[in-house]
mmCIF file of the N, C-alpha and C atoms, coordinates in Angstrom:
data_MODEL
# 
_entry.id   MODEL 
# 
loop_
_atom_site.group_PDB 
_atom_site.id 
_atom_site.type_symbol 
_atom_site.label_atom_id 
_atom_site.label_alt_id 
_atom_site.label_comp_id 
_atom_site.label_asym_id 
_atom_site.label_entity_id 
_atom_site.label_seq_id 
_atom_site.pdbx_PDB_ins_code 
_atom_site.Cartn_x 
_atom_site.Cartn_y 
_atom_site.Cartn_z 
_atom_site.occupancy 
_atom_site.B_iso_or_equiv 
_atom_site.pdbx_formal_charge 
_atom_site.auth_seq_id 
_atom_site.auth_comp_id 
_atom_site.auth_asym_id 
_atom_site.auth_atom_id 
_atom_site.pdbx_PDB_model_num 
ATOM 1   N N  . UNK A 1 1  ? 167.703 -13.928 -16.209 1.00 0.00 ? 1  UNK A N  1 
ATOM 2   C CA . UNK A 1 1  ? 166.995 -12.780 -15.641 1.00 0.00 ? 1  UNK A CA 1 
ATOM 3   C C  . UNK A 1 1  ? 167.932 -11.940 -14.774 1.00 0.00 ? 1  UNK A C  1 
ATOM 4   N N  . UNK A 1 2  ? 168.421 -12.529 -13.919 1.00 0.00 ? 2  UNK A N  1 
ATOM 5   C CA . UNK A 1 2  ? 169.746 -11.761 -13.200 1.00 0.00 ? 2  UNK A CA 1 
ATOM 6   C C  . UNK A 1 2  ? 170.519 -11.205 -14.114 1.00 0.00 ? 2  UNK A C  1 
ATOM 7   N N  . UNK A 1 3  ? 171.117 -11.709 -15.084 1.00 0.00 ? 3  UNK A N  1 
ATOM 8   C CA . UNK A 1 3  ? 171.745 -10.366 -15.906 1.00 0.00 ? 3  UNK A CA 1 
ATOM 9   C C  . UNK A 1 3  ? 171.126 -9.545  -16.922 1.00 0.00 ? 3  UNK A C  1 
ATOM 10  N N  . UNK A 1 4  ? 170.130 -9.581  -17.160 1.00 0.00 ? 4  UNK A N  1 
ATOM 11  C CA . UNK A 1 4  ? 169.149 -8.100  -17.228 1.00 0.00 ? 4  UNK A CA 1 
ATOM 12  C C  . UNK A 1 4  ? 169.254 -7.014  -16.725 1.00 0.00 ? 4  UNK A C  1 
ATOM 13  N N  . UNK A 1 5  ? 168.717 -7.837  -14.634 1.00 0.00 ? 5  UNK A N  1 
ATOM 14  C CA . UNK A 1 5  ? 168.907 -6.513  -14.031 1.00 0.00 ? 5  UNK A CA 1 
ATOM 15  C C  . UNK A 1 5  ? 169.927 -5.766  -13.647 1.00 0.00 ? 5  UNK A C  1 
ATOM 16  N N  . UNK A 1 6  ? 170.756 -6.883  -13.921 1.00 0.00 ? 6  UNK A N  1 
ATOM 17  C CA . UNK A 1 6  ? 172.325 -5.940  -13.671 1.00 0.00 ? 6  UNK A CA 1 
ATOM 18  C C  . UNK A 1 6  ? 172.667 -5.288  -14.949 1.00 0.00 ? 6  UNK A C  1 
ATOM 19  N N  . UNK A 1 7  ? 171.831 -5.678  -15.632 1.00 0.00 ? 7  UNK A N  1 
ATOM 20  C CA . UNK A 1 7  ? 172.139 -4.748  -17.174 1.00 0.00 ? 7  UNK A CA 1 
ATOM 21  C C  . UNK A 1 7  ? 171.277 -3.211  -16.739 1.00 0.00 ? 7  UNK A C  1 
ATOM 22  N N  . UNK A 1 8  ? 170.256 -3.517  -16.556 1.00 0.00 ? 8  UNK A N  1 
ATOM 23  C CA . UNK A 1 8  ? 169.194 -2.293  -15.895 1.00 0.00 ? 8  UNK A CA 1 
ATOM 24  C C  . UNK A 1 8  ? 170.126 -1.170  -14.866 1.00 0.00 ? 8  UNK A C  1 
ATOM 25  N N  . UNK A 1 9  ? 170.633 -2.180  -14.315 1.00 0.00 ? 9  UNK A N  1 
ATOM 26  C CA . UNK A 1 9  ? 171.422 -1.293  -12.837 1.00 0.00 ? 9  UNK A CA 1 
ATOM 27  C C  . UNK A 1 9  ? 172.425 -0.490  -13.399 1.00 0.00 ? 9  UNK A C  1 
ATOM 28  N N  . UNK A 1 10 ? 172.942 -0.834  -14.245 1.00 0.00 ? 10 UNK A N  1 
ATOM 29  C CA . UNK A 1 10 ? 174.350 -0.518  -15.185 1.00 0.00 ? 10 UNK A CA 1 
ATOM 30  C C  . UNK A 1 10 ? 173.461 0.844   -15.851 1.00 0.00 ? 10 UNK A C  1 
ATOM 31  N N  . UNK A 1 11 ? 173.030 0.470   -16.579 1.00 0.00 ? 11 UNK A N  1 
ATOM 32  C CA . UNK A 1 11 ? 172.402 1.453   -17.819 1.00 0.00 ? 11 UNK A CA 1 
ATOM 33  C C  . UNK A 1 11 ? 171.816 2.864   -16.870 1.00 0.00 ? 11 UNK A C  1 
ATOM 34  N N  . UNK A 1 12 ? 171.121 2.517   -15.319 1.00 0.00 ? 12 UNK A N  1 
ATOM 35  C CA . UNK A 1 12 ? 170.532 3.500   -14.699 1.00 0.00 ? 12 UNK A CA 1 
ATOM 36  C C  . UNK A 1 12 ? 171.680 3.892   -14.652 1.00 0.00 ? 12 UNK A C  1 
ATOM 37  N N  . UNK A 1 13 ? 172.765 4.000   -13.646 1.00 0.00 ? 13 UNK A N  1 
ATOM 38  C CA . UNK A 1 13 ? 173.791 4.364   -13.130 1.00 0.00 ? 13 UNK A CA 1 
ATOM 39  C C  . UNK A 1 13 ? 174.960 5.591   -14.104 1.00 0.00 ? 13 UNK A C  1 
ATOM 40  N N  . UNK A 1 14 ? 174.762 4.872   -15.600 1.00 0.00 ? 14 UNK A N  1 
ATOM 41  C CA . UNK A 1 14 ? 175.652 5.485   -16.192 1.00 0.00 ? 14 UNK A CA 1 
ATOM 42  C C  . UNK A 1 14 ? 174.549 6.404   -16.605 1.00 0.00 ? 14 UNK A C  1 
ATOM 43  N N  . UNK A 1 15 ? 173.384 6.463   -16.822 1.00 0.00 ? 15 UNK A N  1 
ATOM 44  C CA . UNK A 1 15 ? 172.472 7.961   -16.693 1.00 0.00 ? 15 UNK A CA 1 
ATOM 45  C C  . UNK A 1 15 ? 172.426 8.800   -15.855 1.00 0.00 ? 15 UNK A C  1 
ATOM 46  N N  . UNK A 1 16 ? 172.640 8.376   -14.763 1.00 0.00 ? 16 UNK A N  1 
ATOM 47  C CA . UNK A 1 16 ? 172.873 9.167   -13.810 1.00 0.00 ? 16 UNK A CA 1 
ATOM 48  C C  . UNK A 1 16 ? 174.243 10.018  -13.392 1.00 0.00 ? 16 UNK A C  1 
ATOM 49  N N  . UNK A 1 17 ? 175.097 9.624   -13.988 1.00 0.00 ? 17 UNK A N  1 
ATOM 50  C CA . UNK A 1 17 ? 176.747 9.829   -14.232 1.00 0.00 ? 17 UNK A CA 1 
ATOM 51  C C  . UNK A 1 17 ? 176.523 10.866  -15.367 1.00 0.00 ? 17 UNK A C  1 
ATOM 52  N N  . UNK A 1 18 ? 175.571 10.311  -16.258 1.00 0.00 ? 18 UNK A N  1 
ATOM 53  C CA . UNK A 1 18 ? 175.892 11.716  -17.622 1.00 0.00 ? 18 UNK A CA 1 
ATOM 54  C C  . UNK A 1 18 ? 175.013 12.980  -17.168 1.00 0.00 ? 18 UNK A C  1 
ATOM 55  N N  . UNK A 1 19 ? 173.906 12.764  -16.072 1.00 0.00 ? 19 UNK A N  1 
ATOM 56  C CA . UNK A 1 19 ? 173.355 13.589  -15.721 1.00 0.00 ? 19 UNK A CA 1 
ATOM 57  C C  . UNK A 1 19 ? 174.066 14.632  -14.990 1.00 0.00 ? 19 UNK A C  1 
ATOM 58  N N  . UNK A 1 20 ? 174.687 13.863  -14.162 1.00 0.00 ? 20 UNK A N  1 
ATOM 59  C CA . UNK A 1 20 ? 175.398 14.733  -13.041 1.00 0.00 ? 20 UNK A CA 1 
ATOM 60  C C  . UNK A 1 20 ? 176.665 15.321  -14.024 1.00 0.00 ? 20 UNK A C  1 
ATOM 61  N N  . UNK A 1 21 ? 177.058 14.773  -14.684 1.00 0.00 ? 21 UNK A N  1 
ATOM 62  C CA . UNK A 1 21 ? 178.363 15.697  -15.630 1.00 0.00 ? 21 UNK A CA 1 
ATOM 63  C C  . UNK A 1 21 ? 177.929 16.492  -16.571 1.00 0.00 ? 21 UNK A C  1 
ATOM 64  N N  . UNK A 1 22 ? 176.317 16.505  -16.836 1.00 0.00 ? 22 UNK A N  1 
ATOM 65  C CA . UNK A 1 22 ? 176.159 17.942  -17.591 1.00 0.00 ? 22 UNK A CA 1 
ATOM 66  C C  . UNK A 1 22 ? 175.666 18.721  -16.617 1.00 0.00 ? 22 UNK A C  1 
ATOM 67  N N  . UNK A 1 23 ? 175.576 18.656  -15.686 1.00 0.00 ? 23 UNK A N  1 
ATOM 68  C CA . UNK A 1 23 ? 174.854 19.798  -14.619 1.00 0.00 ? 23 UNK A CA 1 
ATOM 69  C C  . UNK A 1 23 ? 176.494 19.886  -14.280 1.00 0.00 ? 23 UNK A C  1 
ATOM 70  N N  . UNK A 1 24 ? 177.335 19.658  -14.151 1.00 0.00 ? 24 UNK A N  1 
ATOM 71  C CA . UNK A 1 24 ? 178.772 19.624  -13.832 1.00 0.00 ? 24 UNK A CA 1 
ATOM 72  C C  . UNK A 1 24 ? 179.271 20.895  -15.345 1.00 0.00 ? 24 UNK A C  1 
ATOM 73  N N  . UNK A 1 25 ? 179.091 20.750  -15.867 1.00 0.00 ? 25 UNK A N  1 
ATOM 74  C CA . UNK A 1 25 ? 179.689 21.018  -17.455 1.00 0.00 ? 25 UNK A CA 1 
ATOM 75  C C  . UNK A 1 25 ? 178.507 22.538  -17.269 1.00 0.00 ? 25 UNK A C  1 
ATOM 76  N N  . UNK A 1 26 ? 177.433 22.766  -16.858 1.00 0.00 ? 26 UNK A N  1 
ATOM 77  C CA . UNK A 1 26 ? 177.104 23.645  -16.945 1.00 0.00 ? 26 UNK A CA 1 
ATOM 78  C C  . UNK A 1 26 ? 177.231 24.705  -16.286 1.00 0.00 ? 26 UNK A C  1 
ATOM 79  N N  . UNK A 1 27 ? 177.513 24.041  -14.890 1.00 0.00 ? 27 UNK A N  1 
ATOM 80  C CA . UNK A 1 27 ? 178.093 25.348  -13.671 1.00 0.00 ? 27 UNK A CA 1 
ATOM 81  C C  . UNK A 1 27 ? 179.282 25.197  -13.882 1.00 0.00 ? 27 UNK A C  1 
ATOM 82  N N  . UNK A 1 28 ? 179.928 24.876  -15.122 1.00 0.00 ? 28 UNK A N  1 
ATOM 83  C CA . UNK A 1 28 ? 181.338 25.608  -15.253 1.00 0.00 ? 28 UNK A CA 1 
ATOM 84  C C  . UNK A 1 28 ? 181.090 26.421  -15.854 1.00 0.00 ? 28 UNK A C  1 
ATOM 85  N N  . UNK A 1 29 ? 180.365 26.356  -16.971 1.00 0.00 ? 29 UNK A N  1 
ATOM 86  C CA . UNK A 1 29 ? 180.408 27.363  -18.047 1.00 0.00 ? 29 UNK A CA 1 
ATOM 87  C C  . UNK A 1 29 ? 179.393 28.612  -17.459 1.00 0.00 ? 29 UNK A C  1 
ATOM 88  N N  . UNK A 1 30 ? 178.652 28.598  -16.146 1.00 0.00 ? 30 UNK A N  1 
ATOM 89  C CA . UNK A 1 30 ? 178.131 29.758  -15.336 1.00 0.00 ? 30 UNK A CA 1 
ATOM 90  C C  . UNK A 1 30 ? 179.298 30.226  -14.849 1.00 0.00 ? 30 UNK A C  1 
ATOM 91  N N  . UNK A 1 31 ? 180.707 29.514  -14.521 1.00 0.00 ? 31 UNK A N  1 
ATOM 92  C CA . UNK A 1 31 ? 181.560 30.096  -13.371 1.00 0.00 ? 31 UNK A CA 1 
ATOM 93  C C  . UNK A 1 31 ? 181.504 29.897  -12.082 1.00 0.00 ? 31 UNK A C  1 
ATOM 94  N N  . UNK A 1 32 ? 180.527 29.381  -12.033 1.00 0.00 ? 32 UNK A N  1 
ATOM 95  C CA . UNK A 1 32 ? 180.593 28.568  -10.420 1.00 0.00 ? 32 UNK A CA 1 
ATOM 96  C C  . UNK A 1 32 ? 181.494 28.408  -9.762  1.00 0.00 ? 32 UNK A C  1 
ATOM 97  N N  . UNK A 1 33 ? 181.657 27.766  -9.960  1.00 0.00 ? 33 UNK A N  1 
ATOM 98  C CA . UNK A 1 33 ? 182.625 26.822  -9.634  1.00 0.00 ? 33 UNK A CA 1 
ATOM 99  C C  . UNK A 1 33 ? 183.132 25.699  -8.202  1.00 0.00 ? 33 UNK A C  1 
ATOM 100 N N  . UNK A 1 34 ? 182.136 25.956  -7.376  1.00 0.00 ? 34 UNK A N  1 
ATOM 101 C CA . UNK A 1 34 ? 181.940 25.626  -6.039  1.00 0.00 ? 34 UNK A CA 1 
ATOM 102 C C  . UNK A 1 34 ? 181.212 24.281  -5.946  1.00 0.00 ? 34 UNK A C  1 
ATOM 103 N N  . UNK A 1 35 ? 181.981 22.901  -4.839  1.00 0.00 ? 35 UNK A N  1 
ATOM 104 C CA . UNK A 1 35 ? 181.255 22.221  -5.441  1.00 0.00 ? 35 UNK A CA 1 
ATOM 105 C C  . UNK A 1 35 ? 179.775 22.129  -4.538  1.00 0.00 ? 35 UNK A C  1 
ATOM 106 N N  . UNK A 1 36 ? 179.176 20.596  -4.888  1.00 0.00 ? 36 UNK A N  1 
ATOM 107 C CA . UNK A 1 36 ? 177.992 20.776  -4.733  1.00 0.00 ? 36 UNK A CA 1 
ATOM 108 C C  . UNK A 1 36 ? 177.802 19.114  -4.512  1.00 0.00 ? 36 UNK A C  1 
ATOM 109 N N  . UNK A 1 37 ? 176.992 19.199  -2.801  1.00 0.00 ? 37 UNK A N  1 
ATOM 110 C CA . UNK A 1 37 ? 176.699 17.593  -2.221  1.00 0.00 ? 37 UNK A CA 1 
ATOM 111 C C  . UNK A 1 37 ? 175.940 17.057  -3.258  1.00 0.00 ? 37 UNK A C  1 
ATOM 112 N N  . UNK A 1 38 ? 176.557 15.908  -4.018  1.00 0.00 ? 38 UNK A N  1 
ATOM 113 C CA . UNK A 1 38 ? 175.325 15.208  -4.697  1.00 0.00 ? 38 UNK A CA 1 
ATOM 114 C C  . UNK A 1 38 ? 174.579 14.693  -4.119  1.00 0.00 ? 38 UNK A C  1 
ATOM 115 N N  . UNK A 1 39 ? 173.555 14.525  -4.609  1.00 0.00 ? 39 UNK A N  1 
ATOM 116 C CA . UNK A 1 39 ? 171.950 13.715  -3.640  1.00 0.00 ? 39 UNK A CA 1 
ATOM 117 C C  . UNK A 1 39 ? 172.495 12.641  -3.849  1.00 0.00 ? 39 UNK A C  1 
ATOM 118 N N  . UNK A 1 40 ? 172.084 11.653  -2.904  1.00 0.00 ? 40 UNK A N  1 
ATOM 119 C CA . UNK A 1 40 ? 171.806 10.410  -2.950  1.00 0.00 ? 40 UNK A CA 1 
ATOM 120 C C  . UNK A 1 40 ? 170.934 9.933   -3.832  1.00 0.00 ? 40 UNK A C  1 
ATOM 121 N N  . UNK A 1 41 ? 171.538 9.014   -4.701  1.00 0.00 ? 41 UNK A N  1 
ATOM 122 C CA . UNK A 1 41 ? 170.452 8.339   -5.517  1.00 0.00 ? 41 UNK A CA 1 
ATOM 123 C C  . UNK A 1 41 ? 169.290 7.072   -4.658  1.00 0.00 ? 41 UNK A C  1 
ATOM 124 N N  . UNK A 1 42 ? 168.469 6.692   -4.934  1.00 0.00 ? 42 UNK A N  1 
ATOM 125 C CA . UNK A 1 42 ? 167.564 5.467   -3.858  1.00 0.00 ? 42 UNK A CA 1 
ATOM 126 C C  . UNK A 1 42 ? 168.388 4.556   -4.722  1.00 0.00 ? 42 UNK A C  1 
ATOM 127 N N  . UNK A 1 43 ? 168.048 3.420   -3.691  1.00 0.00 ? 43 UNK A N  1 
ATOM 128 C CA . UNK A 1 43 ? 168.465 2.051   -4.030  1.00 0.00 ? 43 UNK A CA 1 
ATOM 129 C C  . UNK A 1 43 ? 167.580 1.682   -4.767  1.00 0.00 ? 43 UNK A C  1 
ATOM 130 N N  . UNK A 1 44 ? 168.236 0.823   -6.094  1.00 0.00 ? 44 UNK A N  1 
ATOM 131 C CA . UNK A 1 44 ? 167.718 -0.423  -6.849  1.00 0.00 ? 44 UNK A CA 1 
ATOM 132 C C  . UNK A 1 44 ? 167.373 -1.128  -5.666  1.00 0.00 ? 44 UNK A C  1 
ATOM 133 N N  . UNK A 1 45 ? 165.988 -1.835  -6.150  1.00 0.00 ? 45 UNK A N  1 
ATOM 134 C CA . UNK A 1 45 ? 164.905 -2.868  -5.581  1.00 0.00 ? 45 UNK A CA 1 
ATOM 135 C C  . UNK A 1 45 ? 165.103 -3.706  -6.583  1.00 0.00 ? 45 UNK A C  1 
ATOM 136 N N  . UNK A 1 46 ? 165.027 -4.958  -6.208  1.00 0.00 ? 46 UNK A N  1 
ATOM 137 C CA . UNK A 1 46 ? 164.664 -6.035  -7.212  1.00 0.00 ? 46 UNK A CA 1 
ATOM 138 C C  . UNK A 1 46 ? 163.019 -6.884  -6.663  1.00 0.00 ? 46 UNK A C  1 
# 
């Protein structure tokens, strides 16, 4: 069961990585270019 949720934790994390690099990938292609505080994600609960 413990490595599930570290499978879970993994799998959130790297969604959240592709999230933030297409919002990344898109204010380039606006020209932005300025960066921008990422939010804090909440903590995994088990």
């Amino acid at each position: 069961m413990n490595l599930r949720n570290t499978l879970l934790r993994i799998s959130g994390a790297i969604q959240v990585l592709e999230e933030e690099l297409a919002k990344e990938d898109h204010s380039a292609q606006d020209g932005i270019g300025r960066l921008e505080e990422i939010p804090k994600s909440e903590p995994v609960t088990e």
